[in-house]
C-alpha positions in Angstrom: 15.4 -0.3 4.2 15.9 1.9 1.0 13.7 2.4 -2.3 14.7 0.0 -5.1 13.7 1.2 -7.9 13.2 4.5 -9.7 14.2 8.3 -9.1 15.1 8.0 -5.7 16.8 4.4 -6.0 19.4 3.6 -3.1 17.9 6.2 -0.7 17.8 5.0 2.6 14.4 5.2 4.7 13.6 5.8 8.0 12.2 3.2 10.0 10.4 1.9 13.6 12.5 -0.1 15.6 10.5 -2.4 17.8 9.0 -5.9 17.6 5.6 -5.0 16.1 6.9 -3.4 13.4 7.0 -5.8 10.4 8.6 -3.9 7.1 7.7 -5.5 3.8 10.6 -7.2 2.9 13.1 -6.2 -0.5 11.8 -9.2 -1.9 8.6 -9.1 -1.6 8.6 -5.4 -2.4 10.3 -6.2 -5.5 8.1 -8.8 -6.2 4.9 -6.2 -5.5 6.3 -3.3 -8.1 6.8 -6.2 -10.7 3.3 -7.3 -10.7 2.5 -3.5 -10.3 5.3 -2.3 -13.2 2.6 -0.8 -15.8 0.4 0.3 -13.3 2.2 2.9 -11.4 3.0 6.1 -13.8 1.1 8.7 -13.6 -1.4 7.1 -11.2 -3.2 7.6 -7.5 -1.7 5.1 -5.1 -2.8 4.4 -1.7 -0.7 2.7 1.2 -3.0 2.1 3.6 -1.5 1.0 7.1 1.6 3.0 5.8 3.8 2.3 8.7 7.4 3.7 7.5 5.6 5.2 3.6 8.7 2.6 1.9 5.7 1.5 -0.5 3.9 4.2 -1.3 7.5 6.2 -1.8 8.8 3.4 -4.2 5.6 4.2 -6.2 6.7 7.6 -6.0 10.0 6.8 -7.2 8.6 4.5 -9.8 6.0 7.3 -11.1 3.1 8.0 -9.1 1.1 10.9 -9.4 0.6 10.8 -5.8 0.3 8.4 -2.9 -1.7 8.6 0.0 0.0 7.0 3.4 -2.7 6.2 6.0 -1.4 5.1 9.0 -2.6 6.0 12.7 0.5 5.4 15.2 2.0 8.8 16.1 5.0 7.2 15.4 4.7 6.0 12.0 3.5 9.5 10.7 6.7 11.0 12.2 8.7 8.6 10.5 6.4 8.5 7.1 7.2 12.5 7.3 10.7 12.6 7.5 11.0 10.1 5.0 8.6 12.6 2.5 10.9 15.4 3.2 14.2 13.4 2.6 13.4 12.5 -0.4 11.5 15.7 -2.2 8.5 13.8 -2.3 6.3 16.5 0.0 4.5 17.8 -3.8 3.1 14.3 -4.2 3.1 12.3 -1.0 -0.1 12.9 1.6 0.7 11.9 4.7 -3.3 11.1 6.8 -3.1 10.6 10.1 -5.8 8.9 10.8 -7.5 5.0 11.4 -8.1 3.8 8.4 -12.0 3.0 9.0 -12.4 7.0 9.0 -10.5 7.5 6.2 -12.1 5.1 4.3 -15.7 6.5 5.3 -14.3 10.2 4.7 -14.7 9.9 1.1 -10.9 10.1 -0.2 -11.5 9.2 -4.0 -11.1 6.8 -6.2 -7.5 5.4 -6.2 -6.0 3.4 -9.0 -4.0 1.5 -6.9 -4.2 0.5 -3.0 -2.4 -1.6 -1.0 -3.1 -3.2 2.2 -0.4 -4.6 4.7 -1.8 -4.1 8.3 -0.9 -5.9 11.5 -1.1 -9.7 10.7 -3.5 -12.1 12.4 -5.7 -9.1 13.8 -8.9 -9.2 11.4 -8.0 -6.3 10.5 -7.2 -7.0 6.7 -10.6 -8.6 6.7 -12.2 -5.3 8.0 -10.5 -3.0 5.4 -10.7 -5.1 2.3 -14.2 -4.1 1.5 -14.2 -0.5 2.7 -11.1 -0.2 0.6 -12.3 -2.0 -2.4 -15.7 1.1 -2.8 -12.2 3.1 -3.2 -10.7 1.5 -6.3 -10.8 3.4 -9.9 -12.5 1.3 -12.3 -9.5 -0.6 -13.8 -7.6 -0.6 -10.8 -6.0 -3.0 -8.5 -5.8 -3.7 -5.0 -2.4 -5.5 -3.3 -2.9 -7.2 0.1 0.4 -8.1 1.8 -1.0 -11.4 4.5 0.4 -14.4 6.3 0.3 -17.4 4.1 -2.4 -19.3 6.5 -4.8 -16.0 6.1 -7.3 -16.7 3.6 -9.1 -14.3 1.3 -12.5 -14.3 -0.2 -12.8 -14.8 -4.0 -14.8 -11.5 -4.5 -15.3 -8.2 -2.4 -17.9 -6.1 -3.5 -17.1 -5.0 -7.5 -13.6 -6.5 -7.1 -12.8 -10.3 -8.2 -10.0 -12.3 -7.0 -7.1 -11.9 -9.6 -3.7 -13.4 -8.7 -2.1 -14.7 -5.9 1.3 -14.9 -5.7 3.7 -16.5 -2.4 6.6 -15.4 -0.7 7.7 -17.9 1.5 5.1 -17.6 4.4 3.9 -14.4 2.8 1.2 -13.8 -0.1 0.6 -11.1 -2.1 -3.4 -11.2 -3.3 -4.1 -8.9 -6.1 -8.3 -8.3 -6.9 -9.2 -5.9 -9.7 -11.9 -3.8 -10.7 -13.2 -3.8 -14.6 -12.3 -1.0 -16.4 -16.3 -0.6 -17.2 -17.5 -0.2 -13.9 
């Protein structure tokens, strides 16, 4: 796994080894920061479910401001931290760990972009997709990284359905927020 793009392109990352561990894929990565491409400088990314940081550090790479990695395996924060310090990114990167229900509630701020890739079939997309939608900036968007067969409502709370866009047996579902609200 390495960034792709950006400052810090070619840098390898740290990752879990281990069957439940599911990094996004280069391609669909790739795919992600091209729909993302004018959205990322200079702006307040979060990766929620954060599991190694490789998306929220290729924002970094690509621009960010800052990106928040929320992830609450033990494991995956001492990965997501080494991979922070390796690549200079401990200025900008915030590393919560914590579930992502109590972030969520904790009042973190508006963000301008946020992605979502938890566990897959677990419901638990379906549980964070609103409580993560109250967090978007008003002209934001919000990724979600799912299993093909998942479905996704049209609308969640101020958000509407934008784009979807597939990836073999994976989708990448983009709502956004009007820039008035």
């Amino acid at each position: 796994m390495r960034i792709i793009s950006g400052t810090m392109r070619g840098k390898k990352l740290l990752t879990l080894e281990g069957e439940a561990v599911r990094p996004t894929t280069d391609r669909v990565k790739e795919a992600l920061f091209d729909i993302l491409q004018f959205r990322i400088e200079g702006r307040r990314f979060l990766d929620l479910f954060a599991g190694s940081g490789q998306i929220g550090l290729e924002a970094l790479s690509r621009g960010a401001r800052e990106a928040v990695l929320v992830d609450s395996s033990r494991a995956s924060q001492r990965v997501i931290e080494q991979n922070v310090r390796a690549l200079g990114f401990s200025d900008k990167a915030r590393v919560v760990p914590m579930d992502f229900e109590a972030f969520l509630h904790s009042g973190p701020g508006a963000f301008d972009v946020i992605f979502l890739d938890p566990p897959y079939r677990t419901g638990l997309l379906q549980r964070a997709l609103p409580l993560a939608a109250r967090q978007l900036a008003p002209g934001g968007i919000l990724l979600c990284e799912h299993p093909r067969e998942e479905a996704l409502p049209e609308t969640v709370e101020a958000l509407t359905w934008y784009r979807q866009y597939r990836y073999g047996k994976i989708l990448l579902t983009s709502f956004c927020r009007a820039e008035n609200e």
